[in-house]
C-alpha beads as a LAMMPS data file, in Angstrom:
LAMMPS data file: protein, C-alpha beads

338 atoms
337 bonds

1 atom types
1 bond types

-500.0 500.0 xlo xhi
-500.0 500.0 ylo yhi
-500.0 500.0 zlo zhi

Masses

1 110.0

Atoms # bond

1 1 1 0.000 0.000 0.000
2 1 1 1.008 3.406 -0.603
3 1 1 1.237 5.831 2.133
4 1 1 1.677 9.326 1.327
5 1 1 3.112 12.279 3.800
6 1 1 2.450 15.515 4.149
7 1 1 -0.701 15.622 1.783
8 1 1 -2.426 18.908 1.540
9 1 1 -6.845 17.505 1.981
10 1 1 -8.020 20.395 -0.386
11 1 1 -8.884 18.132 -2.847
12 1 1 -10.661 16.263 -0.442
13 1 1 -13.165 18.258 1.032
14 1 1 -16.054 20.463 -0.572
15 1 1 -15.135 23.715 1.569
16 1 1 -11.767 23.518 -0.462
17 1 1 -9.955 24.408 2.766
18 1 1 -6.169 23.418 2.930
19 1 1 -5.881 21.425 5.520
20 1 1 -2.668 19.071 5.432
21 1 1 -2.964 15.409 6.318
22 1 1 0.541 13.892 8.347
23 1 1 -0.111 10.599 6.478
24 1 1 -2.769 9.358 3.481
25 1 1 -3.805 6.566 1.910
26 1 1 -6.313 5.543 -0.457
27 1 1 -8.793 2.608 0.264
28 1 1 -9.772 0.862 -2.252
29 1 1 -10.299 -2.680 -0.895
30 1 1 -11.892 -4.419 2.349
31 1 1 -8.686 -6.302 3.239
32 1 1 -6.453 -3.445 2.264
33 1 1 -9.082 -1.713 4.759
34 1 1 -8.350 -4.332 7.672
35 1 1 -5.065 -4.530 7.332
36 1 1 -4.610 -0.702 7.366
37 1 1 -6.620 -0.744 10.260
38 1 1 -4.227 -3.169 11.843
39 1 1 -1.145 -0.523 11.486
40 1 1 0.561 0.073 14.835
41 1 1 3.336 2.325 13.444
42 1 1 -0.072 4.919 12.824
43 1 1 -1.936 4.926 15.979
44 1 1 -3.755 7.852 15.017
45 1 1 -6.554 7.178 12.089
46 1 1 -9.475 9.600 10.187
47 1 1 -11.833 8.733 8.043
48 1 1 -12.817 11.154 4.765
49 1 1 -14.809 9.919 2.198
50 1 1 -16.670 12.514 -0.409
51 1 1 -15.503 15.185 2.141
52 1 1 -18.661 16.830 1.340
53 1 1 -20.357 17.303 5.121
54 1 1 -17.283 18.218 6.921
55 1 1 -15.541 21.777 8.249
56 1 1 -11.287 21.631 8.409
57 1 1 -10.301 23.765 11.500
58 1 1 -6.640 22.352 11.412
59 1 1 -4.514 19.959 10.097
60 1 1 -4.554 16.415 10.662
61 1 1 -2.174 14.873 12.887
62 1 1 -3.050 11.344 12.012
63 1 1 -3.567 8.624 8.965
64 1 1 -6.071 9.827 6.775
65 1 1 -7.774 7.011 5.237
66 1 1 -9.595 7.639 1.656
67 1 1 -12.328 5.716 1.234
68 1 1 -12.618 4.646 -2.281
69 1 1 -14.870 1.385 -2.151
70 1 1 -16.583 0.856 -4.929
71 1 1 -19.658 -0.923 -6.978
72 1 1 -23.181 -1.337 -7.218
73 1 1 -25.061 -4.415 -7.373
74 1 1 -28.271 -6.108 -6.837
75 1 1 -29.260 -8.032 -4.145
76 1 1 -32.734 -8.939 -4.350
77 1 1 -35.705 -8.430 -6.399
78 1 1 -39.684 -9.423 -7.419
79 1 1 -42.262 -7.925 -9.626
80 1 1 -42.495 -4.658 -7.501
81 1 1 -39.217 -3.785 -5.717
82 1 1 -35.337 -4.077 -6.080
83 1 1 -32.324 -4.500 -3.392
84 1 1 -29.853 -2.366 -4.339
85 1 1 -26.200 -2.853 -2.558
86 1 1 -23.560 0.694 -3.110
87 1 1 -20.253 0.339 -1.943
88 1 1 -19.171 3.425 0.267
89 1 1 -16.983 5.176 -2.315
90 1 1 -19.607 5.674 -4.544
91 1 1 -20.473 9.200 -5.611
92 1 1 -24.399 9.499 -4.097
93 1 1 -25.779 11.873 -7.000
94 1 1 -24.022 8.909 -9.629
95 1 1 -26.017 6.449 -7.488
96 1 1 -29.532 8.494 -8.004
97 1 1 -28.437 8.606 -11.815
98 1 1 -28.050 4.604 -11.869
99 1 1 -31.184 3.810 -10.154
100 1 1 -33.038 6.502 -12.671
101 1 1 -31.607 4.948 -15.830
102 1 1 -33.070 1.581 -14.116
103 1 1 -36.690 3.069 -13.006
104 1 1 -35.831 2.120 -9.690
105 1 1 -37.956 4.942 -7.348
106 1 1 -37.058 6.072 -3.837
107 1 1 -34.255 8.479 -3.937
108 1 1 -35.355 10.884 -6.627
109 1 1 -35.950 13.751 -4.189
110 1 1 -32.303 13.088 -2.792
111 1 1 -30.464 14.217 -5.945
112 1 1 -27.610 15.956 -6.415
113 1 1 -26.668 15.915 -2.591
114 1 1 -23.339 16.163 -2.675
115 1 1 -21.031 13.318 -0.714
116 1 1 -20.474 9.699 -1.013
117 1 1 -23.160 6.504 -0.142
118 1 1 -20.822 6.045 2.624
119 1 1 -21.770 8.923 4.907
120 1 1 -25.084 9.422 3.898
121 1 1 -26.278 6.601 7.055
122 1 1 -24.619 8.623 9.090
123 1 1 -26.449 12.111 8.493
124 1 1 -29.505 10.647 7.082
125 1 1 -29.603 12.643 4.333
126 1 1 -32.564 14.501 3.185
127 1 1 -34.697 16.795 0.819
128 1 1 -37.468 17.733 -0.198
129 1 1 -39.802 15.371 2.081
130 1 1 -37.559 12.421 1.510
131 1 1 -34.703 11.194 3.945
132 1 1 -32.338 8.010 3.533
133 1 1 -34.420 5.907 6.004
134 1 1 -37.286 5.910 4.275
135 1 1 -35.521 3.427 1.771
136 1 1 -32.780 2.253 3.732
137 1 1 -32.688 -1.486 4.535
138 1 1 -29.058 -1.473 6.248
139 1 1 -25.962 -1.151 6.271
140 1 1 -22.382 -2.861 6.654
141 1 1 -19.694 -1.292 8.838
142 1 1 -16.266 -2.123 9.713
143 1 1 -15.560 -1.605 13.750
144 1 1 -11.963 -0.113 13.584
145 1 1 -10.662 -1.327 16.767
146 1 1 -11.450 -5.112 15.683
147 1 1 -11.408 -5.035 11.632
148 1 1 -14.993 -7.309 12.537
149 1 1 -17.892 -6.535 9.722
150 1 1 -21.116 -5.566 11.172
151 1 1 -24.252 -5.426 10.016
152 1 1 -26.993 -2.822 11.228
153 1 1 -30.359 -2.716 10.246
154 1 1 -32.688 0.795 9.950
155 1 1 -34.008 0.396 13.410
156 1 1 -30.129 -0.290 14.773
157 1 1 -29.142 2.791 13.557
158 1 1 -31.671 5.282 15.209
159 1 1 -31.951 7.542 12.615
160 1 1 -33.464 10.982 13.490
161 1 1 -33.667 14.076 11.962
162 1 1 -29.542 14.213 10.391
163 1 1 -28.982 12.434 12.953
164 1 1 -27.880 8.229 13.583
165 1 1 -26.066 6.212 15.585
166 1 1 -23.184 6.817 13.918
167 1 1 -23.066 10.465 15.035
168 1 1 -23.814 10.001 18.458
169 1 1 -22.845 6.232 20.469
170 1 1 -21.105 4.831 17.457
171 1 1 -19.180 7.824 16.416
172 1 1 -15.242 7.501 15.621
173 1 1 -16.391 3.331 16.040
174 1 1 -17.011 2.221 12.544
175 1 1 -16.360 2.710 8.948
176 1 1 -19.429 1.813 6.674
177 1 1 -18.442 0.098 3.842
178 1 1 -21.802 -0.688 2.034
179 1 1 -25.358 0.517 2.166
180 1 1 -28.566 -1.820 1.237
181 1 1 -31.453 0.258 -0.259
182 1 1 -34.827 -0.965 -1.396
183 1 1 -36.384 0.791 -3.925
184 1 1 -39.657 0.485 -6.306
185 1 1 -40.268 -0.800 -9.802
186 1 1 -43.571 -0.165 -10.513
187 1 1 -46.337 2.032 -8.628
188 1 1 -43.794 4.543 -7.180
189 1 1 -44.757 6.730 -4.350
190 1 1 -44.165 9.902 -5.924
191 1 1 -43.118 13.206 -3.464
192 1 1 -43.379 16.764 -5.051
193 1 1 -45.386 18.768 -1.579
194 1 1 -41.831 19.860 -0.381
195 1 1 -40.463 23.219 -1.155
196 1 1 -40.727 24.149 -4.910
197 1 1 -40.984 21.280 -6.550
198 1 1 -44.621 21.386 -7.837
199 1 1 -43.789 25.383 -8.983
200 1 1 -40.784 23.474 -11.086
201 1 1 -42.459 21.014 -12.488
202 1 1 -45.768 23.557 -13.520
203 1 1 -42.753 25.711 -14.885
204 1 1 -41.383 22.394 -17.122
205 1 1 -45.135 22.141 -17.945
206 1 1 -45.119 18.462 -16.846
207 1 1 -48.832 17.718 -15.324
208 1 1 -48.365 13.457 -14.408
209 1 1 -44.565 13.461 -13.313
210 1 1 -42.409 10.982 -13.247
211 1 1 -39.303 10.187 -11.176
212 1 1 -37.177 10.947 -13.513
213 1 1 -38.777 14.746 -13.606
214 1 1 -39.122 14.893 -10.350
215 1 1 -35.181 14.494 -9.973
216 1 1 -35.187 17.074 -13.234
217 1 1 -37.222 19.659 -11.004
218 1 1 -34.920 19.090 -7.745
219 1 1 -31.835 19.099 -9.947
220 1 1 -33.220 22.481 -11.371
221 1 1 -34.018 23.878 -7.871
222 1 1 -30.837 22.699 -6.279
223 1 1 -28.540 24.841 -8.818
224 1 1 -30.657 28.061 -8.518
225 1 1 -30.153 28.026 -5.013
226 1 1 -26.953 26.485 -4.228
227 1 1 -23.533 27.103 -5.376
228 1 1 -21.014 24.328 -7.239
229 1 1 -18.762 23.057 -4.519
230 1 1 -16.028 22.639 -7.704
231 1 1 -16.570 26.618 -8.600
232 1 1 -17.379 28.153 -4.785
233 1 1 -15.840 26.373 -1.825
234 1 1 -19.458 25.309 0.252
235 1 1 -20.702 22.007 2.174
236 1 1 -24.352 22.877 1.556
237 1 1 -27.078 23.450 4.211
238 1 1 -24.493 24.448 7.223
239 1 1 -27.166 24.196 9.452
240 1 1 -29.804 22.398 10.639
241 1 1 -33.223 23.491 10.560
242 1 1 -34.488 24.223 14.734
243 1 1 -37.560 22.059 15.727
244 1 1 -39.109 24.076 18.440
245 1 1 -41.852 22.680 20.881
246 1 1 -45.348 24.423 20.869
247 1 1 -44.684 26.421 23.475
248 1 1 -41.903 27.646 21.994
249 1 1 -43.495 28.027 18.610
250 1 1 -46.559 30.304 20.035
251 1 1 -44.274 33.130 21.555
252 1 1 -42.388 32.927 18.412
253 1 1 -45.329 33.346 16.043
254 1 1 -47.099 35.990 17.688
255 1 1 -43.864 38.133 17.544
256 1 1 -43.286 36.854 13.886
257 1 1 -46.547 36.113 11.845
258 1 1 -45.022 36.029 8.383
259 1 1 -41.819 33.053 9.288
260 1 1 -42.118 30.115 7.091
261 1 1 -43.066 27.134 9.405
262 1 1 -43.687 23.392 8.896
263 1 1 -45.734 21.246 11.737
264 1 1 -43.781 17.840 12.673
265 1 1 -46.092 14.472 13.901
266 1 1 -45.130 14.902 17.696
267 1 1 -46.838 18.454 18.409
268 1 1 -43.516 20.645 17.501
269 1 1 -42.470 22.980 14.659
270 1 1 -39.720 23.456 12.171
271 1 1 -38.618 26.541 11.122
272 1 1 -36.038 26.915 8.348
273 1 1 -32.641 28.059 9.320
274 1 1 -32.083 30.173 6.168
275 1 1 -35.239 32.578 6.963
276 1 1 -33.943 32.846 10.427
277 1 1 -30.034 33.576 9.053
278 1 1 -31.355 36.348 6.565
279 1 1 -33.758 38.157 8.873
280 1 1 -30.508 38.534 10.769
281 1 1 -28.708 40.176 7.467
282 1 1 -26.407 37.844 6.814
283 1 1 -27.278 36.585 3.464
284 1 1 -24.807 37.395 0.744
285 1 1 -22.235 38.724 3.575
286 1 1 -18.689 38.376 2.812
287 1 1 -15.839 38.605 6.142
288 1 1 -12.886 38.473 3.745
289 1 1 -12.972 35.044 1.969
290 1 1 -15.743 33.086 4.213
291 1 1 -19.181 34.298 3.390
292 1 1 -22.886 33.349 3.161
293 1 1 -24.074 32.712 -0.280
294 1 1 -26.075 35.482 -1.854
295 1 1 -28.918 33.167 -2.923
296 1 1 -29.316 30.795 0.312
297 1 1 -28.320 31.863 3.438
298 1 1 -27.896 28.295 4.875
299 1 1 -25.230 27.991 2.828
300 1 1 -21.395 29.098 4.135
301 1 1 -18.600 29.692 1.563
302 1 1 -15.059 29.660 0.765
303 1 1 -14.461 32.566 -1.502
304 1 1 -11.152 31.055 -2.337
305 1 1 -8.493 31.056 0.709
306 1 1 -10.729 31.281 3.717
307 1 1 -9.425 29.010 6.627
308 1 1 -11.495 26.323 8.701
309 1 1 -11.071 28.641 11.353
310 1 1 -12.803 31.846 9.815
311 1 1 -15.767 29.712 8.693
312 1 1 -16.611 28.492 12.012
313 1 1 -15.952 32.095 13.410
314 1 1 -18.692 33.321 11.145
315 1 1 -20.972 30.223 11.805
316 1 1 -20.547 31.008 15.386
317 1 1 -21.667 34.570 15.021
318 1 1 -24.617 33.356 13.117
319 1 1 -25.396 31.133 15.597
320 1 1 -25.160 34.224 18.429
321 1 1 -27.213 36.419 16.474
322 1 1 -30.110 33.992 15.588
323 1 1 -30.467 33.085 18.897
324 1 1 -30.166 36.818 20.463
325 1 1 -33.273 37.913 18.244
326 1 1 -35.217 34.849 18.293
327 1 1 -34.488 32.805 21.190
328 1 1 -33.569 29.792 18.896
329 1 1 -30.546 28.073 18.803
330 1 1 -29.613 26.133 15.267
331 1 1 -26.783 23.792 15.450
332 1 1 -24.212 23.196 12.407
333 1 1 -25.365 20.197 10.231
334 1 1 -21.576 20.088 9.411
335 1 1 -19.193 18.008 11.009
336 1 1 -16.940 19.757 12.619
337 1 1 -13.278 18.843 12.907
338 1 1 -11.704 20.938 15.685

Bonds

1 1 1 2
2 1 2 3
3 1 3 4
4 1 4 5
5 1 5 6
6 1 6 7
7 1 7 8
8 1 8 9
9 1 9 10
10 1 10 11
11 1 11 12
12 1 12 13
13 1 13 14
14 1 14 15
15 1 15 16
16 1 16 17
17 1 17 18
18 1 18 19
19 1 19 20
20 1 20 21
21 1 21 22
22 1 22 23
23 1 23 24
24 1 24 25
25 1 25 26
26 1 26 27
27 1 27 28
28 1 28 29
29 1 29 30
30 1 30 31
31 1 31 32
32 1 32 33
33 1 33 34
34 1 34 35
35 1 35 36
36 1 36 37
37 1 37 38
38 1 38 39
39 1 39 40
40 1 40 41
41 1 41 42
42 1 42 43
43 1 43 44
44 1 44 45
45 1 45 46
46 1 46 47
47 1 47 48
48 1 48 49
49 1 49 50
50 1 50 51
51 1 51 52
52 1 52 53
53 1 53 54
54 1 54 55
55 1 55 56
56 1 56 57
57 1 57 58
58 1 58 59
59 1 59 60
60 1 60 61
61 1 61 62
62 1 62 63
63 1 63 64
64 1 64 65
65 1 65 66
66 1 66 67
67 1 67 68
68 1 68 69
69 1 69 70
70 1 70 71
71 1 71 72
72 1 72 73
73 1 73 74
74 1 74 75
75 1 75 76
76 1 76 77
77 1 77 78
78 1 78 79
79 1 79 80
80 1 80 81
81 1 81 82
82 1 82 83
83 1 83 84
84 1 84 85
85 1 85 86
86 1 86 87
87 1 87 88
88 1 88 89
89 1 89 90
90 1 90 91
91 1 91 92
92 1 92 93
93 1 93 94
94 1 94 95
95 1 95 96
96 1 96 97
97 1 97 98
98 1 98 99
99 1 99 100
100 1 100 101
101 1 101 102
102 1 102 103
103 1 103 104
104 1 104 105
105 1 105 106
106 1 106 107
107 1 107 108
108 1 108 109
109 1 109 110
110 1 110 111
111 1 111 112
112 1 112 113
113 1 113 114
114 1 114 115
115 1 115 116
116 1 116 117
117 1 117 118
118 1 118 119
119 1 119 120
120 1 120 121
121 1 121 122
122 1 122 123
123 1 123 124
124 1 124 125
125 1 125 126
126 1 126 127
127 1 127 128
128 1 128 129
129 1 129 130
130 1 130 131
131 1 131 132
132 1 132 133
133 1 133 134
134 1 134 135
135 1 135 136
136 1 136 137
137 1 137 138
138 1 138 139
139 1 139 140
140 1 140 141
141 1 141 142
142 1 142 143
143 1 143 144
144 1 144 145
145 1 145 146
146 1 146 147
147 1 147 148
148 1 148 149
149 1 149 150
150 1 150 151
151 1 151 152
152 1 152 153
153 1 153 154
154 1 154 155
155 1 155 156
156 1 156 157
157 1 157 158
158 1 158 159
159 1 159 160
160 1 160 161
161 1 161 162
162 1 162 163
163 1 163 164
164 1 164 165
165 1 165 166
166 1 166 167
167 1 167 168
168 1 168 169
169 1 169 170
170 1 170 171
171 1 171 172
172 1 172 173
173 1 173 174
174 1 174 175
175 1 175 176
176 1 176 177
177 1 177 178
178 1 178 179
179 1 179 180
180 1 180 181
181 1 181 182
182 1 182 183
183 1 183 184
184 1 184 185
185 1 185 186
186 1 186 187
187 1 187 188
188 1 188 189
189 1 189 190
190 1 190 191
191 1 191 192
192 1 192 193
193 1 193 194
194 1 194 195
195 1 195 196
196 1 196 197
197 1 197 198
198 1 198 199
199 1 199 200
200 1 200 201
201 1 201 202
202 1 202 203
203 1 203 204
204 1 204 205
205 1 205 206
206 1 206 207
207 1 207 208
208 1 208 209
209 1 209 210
210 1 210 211
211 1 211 212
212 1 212 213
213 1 213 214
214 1 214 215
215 1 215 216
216 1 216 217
217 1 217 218
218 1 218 219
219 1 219 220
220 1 220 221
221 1 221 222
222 1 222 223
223 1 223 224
224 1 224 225
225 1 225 226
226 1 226 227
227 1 227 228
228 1 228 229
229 1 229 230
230 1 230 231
231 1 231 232
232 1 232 233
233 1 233 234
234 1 234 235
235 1 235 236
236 1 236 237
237 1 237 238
238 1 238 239
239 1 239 240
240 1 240 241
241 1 241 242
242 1 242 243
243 1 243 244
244 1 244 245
245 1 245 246
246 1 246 247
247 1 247 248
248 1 248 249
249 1 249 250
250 1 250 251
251 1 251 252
252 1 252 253
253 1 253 254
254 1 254 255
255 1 255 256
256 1 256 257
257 1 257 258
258 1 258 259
259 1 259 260
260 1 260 261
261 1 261 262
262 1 262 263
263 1 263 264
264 1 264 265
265 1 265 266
266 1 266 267
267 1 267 268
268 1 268 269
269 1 269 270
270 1 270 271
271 1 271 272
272 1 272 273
273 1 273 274
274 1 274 275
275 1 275 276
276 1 276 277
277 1 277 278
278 1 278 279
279 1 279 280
280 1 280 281
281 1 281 282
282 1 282 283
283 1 283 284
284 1 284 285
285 1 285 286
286 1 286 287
287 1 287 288
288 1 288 289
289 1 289 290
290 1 290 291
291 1 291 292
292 1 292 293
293 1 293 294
294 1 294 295
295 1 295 296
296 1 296 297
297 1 297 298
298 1 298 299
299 1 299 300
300 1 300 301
301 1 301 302
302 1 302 303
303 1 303 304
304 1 304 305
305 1 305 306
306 1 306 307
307 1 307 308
308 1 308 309
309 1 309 310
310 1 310 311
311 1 311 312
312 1 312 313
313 1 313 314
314 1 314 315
315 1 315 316
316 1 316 317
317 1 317 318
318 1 318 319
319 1 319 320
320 1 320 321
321 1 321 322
322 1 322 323
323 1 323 324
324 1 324 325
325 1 325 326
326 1 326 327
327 1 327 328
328 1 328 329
329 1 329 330
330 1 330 331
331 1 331 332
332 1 332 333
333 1 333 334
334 1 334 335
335 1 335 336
336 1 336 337
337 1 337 338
């Protein structure tokens, strides 16, 4: 195997922040995976994948291990529903693509998220009234202290809202290798409520949609709003959106009547981070090369040669301010390496 030193990670993350990594490797392999794993000369191991939901604060003292696992197959499938199995390396938005060109229906809503299959378990991703659990049959993880497979299931992995096991008990335990996904034929459930999708679609003048224009319409949304990682240094939504309880929500409302809200099953309320982030003024703000993007203000940006540091300095301040005018704290949907 080939390990490299002093290996700057700009490359390897969507922020485009230059980070340096003390030691890299590519991995390509399960067994080249184990037995890197079973290194004692590099005590010290992190794990980057797509680099897409991650924020660089410093360098990285430690192996950095690439995953680059790759394939799709299937696993299992009858008249009205398919098994799909994508190795961790694979790019997610390539994935959608494949399971289009197959009129296999699930993930439509999820295109063009940015990242690998690999991490998407881990945040749960999610758009447009559509998150990874609502097709995900499991997943297979390596546990890095052992080099043991393991296999978890949807209800093992206690997905919430961007959140999972693997961000919370699990974290820094495993590396997921593979992720099982089971996805309709025929009869597809189709999702266009969320956001602007049924605007998009009027606007394409398509009346019976199919998946394939659905993921058209969220493809079409997804560029107006957010910025090309490859052109614009960016991780996409930095933030989470707040869930509030009632309680909360009532004093709120009364003191804003115009916010954008959305009512969750358990009696609570959602209210998007990027209204809350402009009413503050920062949308389109630049504080030398880390900014917030001019056309979504839940998006942070690299203008080029910001640091790690500067970008969590502004998200910080954003964080102040929204909570010092509305009483509501967001948290970074980010993961943040400090």
């Amino acid at each position: 195997m080939n390990i490299l030193e002093n290996i700057s990670l700009k490359p390897y993350n969507t922020f485009g922040i230059d980070a340096k990594a003390r030691f890299f490797v590519d991995i390509t392999g399960l067994v080249q995976l184990q037995k890197v794993l079973e290194l004692k000369a590099y005590p010290k191991k992190f794990i980057i994948s797509g680099g897409s939901n991650m924020l660089l604060t410093k360098d990285i003292d430690a192996l950095v291990m690439h995953i680059k696992l790759e394939g799709i197959s299937i696993v299992d499938e009858n008249e009205d529903t398919v098994e799909i199995k994508a190795m961790a390396g694979e790019n997610w938005h390539k994935l959608v693509l494949w399971c289009l060109d197959r009129g296999y229906g699930g993930i439509e809503n999820l295109s063009l998220i940015p990242g690998n299959v690999g991490t998407a378990p881990i945040q749960n991703i999610g758009a447009y009234g559509v998150e990874l659990k609502d097709v995900f049959v499991s997943c297979t993880a390596m546990e890095m202290a052992t080099g043991e497979l393991v296999a978890f299931d949807k209800d093992e992995c206690h997905f919430g809202y961007r959140e999972s096991i693997f961000k919370n008990e699990a974290k820094g335990k495993y590396i997921i290798t593979s992720v099982n996904l089971r996805l309709t034929k025929r009869d597809h459930e189709l999702h266009t409520g969320y956001g602007a999708i049924e605007g998009e679609l009027k606007n394409m003048g398509i009346v019976y949609p199919t998946i394939r224009d659905i993921s058209d319409a969220v493809i079409a949304i997804r560029r107006s709003k957010l910025p090309d990682p490859k052109e614009l240094g960016n991780s996409g939504s930095f933030f989470k959106n707040p869930v509030i309880s009632k309680k909360a929500f009532d004093k709120f409302i009364k003191k804003n009547p115009k916010a954008p809200h959305y009512e969750t099953n358990d009696d609570q309320f959602k209210i998007p981070a990027g209204w809350l982030i402009e009413q503050c003024g920062f949308k389109g703000k630049r504080f030398g090369d880390a900014g917030v993007h001019d056309k979504q203000a839940l998006v942070l940006v690299n203008y080029g040669n910001a640091t790690g540091q500067e970008i969590l300095a502004l998200s910080e301040q954003i964080q102040e301010e929204v909570h010092k005018r509305f009483r509501i704290k967001i948290q970074p949907e980010v993961n943040i390496i400090k």
